[in-house]
Structure formats: structure tokens, C-alpha cells
SEDRENMAR-930124 format. One record per residue: residue in one letter; x, z, y of N, C-alpha, C, O, CB in turn. Coordinates in pm, whole numbers, plus 50000, padded with zeros to 5 digits. Glycine has a CB too. Layout:
! residues N
AXZYXZYXZYXZYXZY
...
! end
This chain:
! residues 339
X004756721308140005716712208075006486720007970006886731607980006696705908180
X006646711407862007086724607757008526717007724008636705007749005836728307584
X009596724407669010626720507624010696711907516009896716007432011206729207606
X011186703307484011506697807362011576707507221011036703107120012786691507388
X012136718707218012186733607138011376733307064011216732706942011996746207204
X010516733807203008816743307167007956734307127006796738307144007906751507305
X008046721707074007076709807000006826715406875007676719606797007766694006977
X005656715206861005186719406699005016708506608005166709306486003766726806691
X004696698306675004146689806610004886674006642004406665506718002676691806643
X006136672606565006916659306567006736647206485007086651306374008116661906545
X006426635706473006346624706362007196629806257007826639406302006856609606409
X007476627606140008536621806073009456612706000009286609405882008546624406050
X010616608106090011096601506109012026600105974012136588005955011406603406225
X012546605405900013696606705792013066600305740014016597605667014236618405720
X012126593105692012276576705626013076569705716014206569905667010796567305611
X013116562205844013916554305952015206557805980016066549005980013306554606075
X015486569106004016456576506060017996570405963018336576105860015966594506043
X018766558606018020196559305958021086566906005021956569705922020816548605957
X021256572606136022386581906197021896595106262021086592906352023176574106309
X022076604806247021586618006314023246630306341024096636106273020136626106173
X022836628206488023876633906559023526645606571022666644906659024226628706676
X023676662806520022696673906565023716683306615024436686906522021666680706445
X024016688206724024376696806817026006693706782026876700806731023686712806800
X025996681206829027396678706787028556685606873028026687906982027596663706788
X029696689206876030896693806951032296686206939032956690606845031126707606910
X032626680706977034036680006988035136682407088035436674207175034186670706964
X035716694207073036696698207149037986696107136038296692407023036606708007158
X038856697207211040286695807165041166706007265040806707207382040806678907176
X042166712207223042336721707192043636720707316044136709507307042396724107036
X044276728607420045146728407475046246737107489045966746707562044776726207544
X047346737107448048466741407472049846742707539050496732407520048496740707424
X050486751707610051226745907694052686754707625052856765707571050646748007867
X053596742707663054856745507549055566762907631055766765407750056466727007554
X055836773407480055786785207500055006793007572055526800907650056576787007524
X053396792107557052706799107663051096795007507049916797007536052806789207892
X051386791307413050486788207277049136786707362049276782907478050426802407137
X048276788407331046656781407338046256785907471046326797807500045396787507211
X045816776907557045456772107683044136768107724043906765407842046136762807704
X043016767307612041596764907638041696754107579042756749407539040976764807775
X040136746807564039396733707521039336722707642039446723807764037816737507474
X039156713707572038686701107674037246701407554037146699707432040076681807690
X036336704407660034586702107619034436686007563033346682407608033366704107789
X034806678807513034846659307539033326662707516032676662507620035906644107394
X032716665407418031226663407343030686677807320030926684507219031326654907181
X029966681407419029256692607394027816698607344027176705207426029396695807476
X027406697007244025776695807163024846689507215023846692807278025026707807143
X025296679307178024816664907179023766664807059023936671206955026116653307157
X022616656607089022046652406964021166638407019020976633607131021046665906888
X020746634706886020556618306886019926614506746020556617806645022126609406905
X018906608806735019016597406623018946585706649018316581806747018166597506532
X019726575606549019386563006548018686559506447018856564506336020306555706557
X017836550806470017116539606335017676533906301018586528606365016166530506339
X017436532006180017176519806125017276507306173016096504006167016226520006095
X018056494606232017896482106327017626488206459017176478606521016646471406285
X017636496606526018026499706664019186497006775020386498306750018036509606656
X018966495306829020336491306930019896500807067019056498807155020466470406979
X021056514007038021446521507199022026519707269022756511107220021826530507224
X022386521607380023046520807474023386537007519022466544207556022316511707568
X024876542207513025436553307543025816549607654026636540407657026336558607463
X025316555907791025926547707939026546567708014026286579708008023846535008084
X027436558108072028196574508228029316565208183029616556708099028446601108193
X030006576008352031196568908393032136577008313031816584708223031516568308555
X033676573508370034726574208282035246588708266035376597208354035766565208328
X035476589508146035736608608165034326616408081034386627908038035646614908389
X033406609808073031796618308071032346624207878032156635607836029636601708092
X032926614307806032586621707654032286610507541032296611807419031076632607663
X031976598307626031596584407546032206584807422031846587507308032066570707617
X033606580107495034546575807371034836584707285035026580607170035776571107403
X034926594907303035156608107204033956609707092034096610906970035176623207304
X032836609507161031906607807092031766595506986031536597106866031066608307176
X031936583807045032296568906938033306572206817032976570406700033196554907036
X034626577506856035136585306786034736591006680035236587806572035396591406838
X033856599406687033876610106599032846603106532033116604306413033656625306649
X031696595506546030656587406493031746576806379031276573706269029696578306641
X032606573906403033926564906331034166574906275034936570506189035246557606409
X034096586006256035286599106181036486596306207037296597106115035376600906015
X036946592206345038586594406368038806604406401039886609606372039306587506456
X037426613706508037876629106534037106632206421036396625106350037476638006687
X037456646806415036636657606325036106668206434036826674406513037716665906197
X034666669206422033976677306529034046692806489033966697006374032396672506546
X034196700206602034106712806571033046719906554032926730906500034626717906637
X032296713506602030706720706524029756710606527030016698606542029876734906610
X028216717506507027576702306456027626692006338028286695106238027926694706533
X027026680606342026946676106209026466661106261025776659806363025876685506100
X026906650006180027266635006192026936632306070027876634405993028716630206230
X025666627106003024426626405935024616607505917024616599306008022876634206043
X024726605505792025176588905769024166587905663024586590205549026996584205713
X022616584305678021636579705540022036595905457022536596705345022386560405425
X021806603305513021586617605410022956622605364023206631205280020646614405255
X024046613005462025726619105397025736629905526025196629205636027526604205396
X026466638805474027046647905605028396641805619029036644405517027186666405580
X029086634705703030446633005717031256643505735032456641905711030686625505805
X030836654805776031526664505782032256674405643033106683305651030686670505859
X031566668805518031726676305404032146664705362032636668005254030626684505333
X032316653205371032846641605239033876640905235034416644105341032556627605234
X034546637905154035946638305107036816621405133036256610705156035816643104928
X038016623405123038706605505226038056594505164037886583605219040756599905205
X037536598804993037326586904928035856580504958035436569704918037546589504783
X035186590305040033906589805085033746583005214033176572305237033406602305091
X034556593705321035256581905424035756570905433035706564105536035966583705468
X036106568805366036836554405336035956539105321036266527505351037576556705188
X034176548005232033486537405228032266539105357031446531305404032956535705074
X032526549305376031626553605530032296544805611031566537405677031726571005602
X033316543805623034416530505709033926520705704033546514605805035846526105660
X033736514905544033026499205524031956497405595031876485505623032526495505383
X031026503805640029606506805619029286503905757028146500205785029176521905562
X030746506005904030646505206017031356493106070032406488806023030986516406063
X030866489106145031466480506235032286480906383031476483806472030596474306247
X033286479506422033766486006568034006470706618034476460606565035406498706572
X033486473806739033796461006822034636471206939034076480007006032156450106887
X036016467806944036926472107087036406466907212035556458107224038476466307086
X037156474807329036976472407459037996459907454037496448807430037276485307562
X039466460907476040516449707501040676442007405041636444707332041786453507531
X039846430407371040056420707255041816421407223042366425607121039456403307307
X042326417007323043996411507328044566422607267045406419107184044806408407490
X044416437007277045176446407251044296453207087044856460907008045286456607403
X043046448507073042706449306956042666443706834042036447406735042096450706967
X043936427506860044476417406725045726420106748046336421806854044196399706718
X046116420506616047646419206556048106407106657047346397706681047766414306361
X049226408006707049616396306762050426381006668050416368706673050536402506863
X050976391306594051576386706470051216379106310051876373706222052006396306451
X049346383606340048666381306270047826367006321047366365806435048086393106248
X047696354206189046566344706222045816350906206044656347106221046316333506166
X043666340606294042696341706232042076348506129041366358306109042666335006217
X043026332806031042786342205878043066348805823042396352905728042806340705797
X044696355105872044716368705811044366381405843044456390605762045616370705789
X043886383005977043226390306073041936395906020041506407406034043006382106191
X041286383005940039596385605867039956390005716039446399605658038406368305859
X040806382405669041246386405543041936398905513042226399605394041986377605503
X042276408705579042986418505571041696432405514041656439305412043836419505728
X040676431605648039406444105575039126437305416039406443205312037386444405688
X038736428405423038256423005298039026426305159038376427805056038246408805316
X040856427605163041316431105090041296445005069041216450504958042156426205097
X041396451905202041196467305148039846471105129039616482405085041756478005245
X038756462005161037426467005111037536466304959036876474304893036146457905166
X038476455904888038406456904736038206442504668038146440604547037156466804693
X038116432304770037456419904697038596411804688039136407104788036176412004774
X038976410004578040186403104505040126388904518041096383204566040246406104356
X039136382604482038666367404470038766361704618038116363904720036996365804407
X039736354404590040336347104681039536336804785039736333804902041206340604606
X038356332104669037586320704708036446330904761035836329604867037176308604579
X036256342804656035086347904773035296353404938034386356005016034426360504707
X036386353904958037036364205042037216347205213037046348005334039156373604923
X037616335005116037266325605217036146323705271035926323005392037486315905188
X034896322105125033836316205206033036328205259031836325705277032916305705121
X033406339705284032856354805336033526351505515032896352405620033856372805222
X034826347905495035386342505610035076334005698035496334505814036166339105590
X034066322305641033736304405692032686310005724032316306005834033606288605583
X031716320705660030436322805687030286329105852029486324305932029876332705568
X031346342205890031486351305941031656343406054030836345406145032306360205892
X032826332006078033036328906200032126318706252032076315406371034286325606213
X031156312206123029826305606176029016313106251028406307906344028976301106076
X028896325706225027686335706283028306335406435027536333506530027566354406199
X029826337506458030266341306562030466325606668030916325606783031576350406518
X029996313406590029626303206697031266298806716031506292906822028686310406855
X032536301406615033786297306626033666282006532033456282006411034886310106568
X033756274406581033566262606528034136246506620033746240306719032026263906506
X035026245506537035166239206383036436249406331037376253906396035676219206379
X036086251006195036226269106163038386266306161039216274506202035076276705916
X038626254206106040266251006063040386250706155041596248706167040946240305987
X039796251506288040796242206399041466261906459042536265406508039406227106582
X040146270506420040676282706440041586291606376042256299906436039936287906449
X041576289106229041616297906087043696300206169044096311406202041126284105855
X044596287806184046026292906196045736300806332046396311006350047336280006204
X045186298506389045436300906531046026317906573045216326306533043926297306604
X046986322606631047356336506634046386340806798046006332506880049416338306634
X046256351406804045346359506902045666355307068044766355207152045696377006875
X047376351107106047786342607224047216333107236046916331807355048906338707233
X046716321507148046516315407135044666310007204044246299207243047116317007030
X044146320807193042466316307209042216325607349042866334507405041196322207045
X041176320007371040886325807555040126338207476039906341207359039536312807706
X039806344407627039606360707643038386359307522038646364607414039016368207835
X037076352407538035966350907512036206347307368035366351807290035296342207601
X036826342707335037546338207169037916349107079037836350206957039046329907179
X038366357107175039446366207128038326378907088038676388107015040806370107261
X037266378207134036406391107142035316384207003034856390706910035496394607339
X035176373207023034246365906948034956369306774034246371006675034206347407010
X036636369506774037146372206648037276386306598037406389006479038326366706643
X037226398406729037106409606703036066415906603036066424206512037056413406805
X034796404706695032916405706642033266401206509032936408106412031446393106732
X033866391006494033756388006288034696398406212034476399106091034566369106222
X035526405106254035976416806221035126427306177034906433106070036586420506312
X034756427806283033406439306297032746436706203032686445806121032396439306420
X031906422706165031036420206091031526418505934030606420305854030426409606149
X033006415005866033126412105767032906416205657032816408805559033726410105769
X032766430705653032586434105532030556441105545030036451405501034106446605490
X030036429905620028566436105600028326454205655027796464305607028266434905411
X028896451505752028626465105780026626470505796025676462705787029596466905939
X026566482005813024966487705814024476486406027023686481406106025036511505728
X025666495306016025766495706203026806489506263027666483406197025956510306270
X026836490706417028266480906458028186497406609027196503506647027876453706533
X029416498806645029746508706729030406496606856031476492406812030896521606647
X030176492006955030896485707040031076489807195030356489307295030436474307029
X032276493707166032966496307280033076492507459034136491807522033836493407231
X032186491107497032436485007681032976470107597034106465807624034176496607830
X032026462207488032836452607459032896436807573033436425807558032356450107309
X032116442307679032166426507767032866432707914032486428308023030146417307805
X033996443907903034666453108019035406441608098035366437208213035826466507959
X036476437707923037286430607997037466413708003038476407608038038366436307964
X036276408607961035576396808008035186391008143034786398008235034626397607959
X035326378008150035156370608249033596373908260032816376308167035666355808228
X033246373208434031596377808409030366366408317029216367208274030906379508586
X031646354508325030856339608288030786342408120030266333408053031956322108339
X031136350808071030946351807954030246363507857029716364307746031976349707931
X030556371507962029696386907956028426384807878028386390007766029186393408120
X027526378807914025916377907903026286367307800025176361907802024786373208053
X026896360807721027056355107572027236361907497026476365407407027886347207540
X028556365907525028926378107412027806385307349027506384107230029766389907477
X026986395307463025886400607468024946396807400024506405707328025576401207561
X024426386907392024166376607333023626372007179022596370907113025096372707357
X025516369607170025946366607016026006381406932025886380206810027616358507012
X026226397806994025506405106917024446409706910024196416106809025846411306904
X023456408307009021836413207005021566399606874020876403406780020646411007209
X021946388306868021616382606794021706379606633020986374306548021786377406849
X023166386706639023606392906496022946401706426022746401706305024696399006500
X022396414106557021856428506568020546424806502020226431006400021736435906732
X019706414906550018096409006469018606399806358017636397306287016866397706587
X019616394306316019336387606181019506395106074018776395205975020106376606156
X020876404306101020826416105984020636429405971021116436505882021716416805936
X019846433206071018606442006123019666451706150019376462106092017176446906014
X020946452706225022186463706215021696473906331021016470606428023936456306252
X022126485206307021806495006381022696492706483023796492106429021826507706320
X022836490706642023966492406731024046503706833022976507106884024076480806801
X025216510406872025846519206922026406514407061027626516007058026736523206828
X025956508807191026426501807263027136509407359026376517207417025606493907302
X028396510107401029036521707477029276509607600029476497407607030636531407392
X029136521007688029146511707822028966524107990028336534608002027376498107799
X029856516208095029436524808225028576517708281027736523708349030486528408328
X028486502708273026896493008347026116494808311025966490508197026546479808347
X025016502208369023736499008321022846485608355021646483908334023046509508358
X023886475708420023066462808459023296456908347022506447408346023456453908585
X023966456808241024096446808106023506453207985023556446907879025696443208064
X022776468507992021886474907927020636469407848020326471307730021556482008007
X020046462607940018466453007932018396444507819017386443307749018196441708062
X019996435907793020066424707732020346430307579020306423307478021146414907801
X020556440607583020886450407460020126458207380019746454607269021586458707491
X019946465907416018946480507343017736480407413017286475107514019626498107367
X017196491707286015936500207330015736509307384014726513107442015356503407269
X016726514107369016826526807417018396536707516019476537607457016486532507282
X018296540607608019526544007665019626560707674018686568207699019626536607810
X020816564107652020926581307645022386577907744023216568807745021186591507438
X022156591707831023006590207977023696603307928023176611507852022046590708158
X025136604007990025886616907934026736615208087027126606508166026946615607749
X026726629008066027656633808218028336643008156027746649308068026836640908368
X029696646208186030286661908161030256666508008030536678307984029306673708247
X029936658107907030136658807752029136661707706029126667907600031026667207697
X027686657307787025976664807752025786651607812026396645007895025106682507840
X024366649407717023946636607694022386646807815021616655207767023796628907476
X022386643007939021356642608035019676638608024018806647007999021906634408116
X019416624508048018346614907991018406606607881019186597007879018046607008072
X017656609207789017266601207744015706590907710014666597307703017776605507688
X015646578607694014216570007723014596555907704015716551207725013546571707886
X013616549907664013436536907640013856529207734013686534207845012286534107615
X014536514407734015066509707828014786507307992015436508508096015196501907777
X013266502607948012646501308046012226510508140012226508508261011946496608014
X011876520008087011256535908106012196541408211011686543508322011316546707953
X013666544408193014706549308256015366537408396015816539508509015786552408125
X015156527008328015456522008425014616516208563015126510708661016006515008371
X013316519008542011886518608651011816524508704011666521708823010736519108636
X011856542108644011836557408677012936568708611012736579708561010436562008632
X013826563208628014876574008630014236588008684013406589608772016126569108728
X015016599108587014096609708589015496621308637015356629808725013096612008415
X016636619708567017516624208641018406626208713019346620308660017636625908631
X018916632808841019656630308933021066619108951021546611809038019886641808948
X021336623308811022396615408754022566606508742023626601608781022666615908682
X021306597108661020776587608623020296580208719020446568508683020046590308547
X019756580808829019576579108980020736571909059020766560209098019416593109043
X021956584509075022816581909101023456566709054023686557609133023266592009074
X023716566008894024116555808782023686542908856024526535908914023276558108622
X022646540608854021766528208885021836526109064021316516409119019966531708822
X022466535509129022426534809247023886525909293024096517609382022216549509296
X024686531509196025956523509178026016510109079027136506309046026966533509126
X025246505209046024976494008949025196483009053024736484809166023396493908868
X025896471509025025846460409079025046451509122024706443709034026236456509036
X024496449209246023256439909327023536426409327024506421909387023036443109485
X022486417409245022966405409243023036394609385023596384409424022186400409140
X021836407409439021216398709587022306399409666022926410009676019806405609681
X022716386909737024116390009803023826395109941024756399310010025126376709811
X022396394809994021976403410096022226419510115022076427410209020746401610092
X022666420309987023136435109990024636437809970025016449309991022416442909880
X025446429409936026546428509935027176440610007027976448109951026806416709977
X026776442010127028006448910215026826463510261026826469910366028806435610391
X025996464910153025406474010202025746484510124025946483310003024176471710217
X025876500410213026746509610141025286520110101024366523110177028266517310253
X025526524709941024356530209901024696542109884025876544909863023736524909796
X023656552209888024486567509904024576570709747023536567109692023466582210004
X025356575409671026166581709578026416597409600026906601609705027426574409578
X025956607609472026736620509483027686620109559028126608809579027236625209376
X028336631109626029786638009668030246646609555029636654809487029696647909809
X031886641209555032536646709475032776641409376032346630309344032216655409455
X033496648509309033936640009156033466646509026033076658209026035656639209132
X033506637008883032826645808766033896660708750035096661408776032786634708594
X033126670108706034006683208686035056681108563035206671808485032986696808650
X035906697408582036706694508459036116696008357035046702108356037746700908442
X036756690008227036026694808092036536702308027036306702407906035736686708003
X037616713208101038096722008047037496733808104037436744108037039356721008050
X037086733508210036376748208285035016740308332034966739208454037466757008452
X034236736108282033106730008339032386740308381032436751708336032356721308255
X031366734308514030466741608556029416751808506028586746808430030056735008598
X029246767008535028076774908498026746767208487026396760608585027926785608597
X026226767308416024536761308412024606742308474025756738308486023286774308566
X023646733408505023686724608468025356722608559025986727808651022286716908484
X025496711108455026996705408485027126697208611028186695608672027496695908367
X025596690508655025476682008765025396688208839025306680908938024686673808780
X025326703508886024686706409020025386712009095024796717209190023636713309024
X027336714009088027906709409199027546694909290028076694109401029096709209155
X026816685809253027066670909333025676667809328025406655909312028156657509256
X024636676809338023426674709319022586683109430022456695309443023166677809178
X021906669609527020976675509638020556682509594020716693309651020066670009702
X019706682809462018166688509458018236703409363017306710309323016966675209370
X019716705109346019816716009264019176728709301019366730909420021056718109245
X018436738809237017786754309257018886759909284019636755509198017006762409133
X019556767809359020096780409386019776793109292019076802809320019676783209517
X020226791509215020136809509095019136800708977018696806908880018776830809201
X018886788208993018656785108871019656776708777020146780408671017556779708882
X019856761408859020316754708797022226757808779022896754508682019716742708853
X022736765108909023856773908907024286784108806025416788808797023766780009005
X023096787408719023456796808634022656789908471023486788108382022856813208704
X021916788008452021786784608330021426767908294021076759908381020806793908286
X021556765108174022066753908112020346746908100019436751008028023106758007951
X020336738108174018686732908132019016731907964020026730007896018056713408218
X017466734407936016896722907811016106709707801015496706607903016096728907736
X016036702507708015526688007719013736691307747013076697607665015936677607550
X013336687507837012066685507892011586669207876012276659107885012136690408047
X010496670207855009396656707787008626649907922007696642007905007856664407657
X008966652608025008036643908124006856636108090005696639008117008766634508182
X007316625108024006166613507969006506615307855007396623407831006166597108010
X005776606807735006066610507615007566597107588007616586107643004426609807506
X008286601207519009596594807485010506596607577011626591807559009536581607463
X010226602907679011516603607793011666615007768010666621407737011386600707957
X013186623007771013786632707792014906635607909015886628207915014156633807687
X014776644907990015266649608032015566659808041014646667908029015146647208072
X017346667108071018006676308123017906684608195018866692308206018556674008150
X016606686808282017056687908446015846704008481014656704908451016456667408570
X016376710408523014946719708598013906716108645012736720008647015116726208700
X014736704808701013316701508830011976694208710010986687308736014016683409001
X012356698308613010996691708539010696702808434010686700108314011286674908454
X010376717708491010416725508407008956726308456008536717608532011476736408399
X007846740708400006846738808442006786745008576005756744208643006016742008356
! end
């Protein structure tokens, strides 16, 4: 079994390729008052990734793993400390605010808490009308019917009965549905969305879902799906990359990972996933011991193998797997798939 490294011979992809994540880092930095620098918090530790072209991922681990930091820095709200965040042949890391600024246009963010992600103070229409003005588009009339169009896509209809309406005003499912035309107004390329069906009723979850896989195929948008369920995964992407401890573990096609999960982790993930069968309801499934490590002193060699049956003794305790190819398109983290 050979490492990912050691491939001689890869397709090439840089025709497809809109986002390329390569040994990304983001740390942040700790200090304690009169006692100056205190160590890192690891959030994102050389990570890598591409997305296509019209792809839709799914970034899945539980809370703490590096997600959001990572979404982050894909937004350029952090600035990574090493590594490189690759936008269609831009380095974000070298562009300048005025560059950022249209790298901004270019993305779409769908939030976790609809309610806490609208102006409260703000209508509908000024809510949609606001990117549009700082994107640059003056014309009043274009800037409406960019507006009438947006909340058609989003299935808000009859569009006046919404346009005064302030963010108190519309149920949970409303409220997320106006976030999504946010997201969408100024034609973004990709959309980044946040655990966006977290804080949804479950009766609405699988719409939402839905109304962007369906956005995702009309204007072929690249999506970024951040999430700890992997039971609402399926309805989404192609592909899922699993991160534990600020290291992205497995990665594989939807189906692929979720049939044959390849690492311990990933195992674990799906072991804790929600059973629809209510025959299982009260049945208790075994889960790691222990909790994720810190990300300020994380574990010697793999990060999982404090909480991991199957860990080597003097292997996986001391050095850092590399990505191993099992089948072709699956990657994994792990020793146990070394040769």
C-alpha cells in the first residue's frame, strides 16, 4: 500500500479545480496577562483538499475538531499561518483588501442561527439590498428585480407579502430560507454553509437541504457543507472529508465512506449518527472513551489514538500517519492501512 506522497502518476485536475486548500495551518496564538506567549491552539493543522468546479462537500467531526476555523479562513476572516487558500489561480494569501473584497463577492455563507444571522432592525428588503449596494450596483430597478428573482429561487412567495417583513417576524424555516437569498445575491461561484439545518425544526431540515442541493445543480455552485451529522450528508455532496483534532482523517466519496468507513474515527462518527428505526431507540452503541484532545498540546503521532482500540503501541503513539489509498478515491489517515 503506498502513500498518497509516493503516487507518480496523478490525473490533472487544474482545468476543474475552483478551490485548493494545500497544507493549510491556522493557529492562534495564546497569552496569559504578564506571563506574554503561552503556545498555539492547533484549530487547522495541514489540511489539504480540492474542490471542483460544481461539487458539493461535506466537512463532517464533532465540536472542537477545526471545522469552523477552517470555514473561516476559506471566507478570509482568519489569515492562516502557513499553507495556501488557492481561489481559480488567486492565492488569497498574497491579495491585497481590494482583491478580498471581490473574493467576498464570489462566496456565499449560509449561517448556522438564521435568527442571530439577520439584522433585527433590518426588513427583507433591506436585508437583500444591502450586499447588492456594496457589491456596486447602483440601479435601483436592477437591484429589485435581482431581489424578486432571488427570493423566487428560495420558494418565498408571494414575494410583497415578504419584502416589509423584519426577521421576528417569519418562522425558523423562513428565516434560513432569507439567509440562502443572501447567500445567493450577488451570484456567488461557491456557497460555504454552516451546520445550516442545526437549528431547524427536523420537519424542515430535509427542505432546506433541498432548496440548496437544488440551487447547487441550477447554477452549477461549488458547496462547502459544514456539519457534525453525517445522517443529512447523502442528501448533499459527493464527497465527505472527516477532521478530528484540526487534521482532516478520511477522505471518499459519499457513498464509499459511508458503506465502509475506513477510519476509526469515522466508524466511531456514524456509530453515533441518529437511528431512524425506533427499534433501536434505547439501544446503547459503543463509542470511543474519552474526550477529543487539547488543541493546544495535542497528542504525539496520530491524534486518535488516545481513544482508539486498534492503535499500534510505538507506532501510532509516536508518529503522525500519512494519507494511504485503500481503494482508489478513498483516503485515509490511519496505520492500520499501511503496507
Amino acid at each position: 500500500m503506498s502513500t498518497l506522497a509516493e503516487k507518480t502518476s496523478q490525473p490533472d485536475k487544474k482545468e476543474t479545480v475552483m478551490l485548493s486548500i494545500q497544507n493549510l495551518r491556522v493557529w492562534f496564538e495564546l497569552r496569559r496577562w504578564g506571563f506574554g506567549h503561552a503556545g498555539y491552539v492547533h484549530a487547522v493543522d495541514e489540511v489539504n483538499f480540492d474542490l471542483q468546479h460544481g461539487e458539493a462537500v461535506a466537512v463532517v467531526g464533532e465540536s472542537g475538531c477545526g471545522k469552523s476555523s477552517l470555514m473561516k479562513t476559506i471566507l478570509a476572516l482568519y489569515k492562516p499561518v502557513g499553507g495556501k487558500v488557492i481561489f481559480n489561480g488567486l492565492d488569497l494569501g498574497a491579495a491585497d483588501r481590494k482583491t478580498i473584497k471581490w473574493y467576498r463577492s464570489q462566496v456565499g455563507y449560509v449561517q448556522q442561527d438564521p435568527f442571530g444571522a439577520l439584522p433585527p432592525f433590518m426588513t427583507v428588503e433591506q436585508i437583500l439590498d444591502e450586499p447588492l449596494l456594496i457589491g456596486g450596483i447602483k440601479d435601483k430597478a436592477v437591484r429589485a428585480e435581482r431581489i424578486r428573482k432571488v427570493l423566487e429561487e428560495v420558494k418565498m412567495s408571494p414575494i410583497q407579502d415578504f419584502l416589509p417583513k423584519f426577521p421576528h417576524m417569519l418562522s425558523g424555516g423562513q428565516q434560513q430560507r432569507v439567509v440562502i437569498a443572501r447567500a445567493m445575491i450577488l451570484e456567488p461561484k461557491f456557497i460555504v454553509a454552516d451546520e445550516p439545518v442545526s437549528m431547524l425544526d427536523a420537519s424542515v431540515r430535509v427542505e432546506i437541504l433541498k432548496l440548496l442541493r437544488g440551487l447547487q445543480e441550477t447554477h452549477n455552485l461549488s458547496v462547502i457543507y459544514i456539519t457534525h451529522d453525517l445522517s443529512t450528508v447523502s442528501y448533499f455532496s459527493e464527497r465527505i472529508f472527516v477532521m478530528y483534532a484540526g487534521k482532516m482523517v478520511e477522505k471518499a466519496p459519499v457513498r464509499a465512506l459511508l458503506d465502509t468507513p475506513k477510519h476509526p474515527y469515522t466508524e466511531a462518527l456514524l456509530q453515533g449518527t441518529s437511528d431512524p428505526d425506533a427499534d433501536n431507540a434505547l439501544t446503547y452503541k459503543e463509542v470511543p472513551p474519552g474526550e477529543p484532545p487539547s488543541l493546544v498540546n495535542p497528542p504525539q503521532g496520530c491524534h486518535f489514538h488516545p481513544r482508539c482500540s486498534r492503535s499500534i503501541k510505538g507506532t501510532c503513539d509516536v508518529d503522525e500517519p500519512p494519507e494511504f489509498e485503500p481503494t482508489p478515491g478513498h483516503l485515509v489517515s490511519c496505520w492500520l492501512f499501511q503496507c
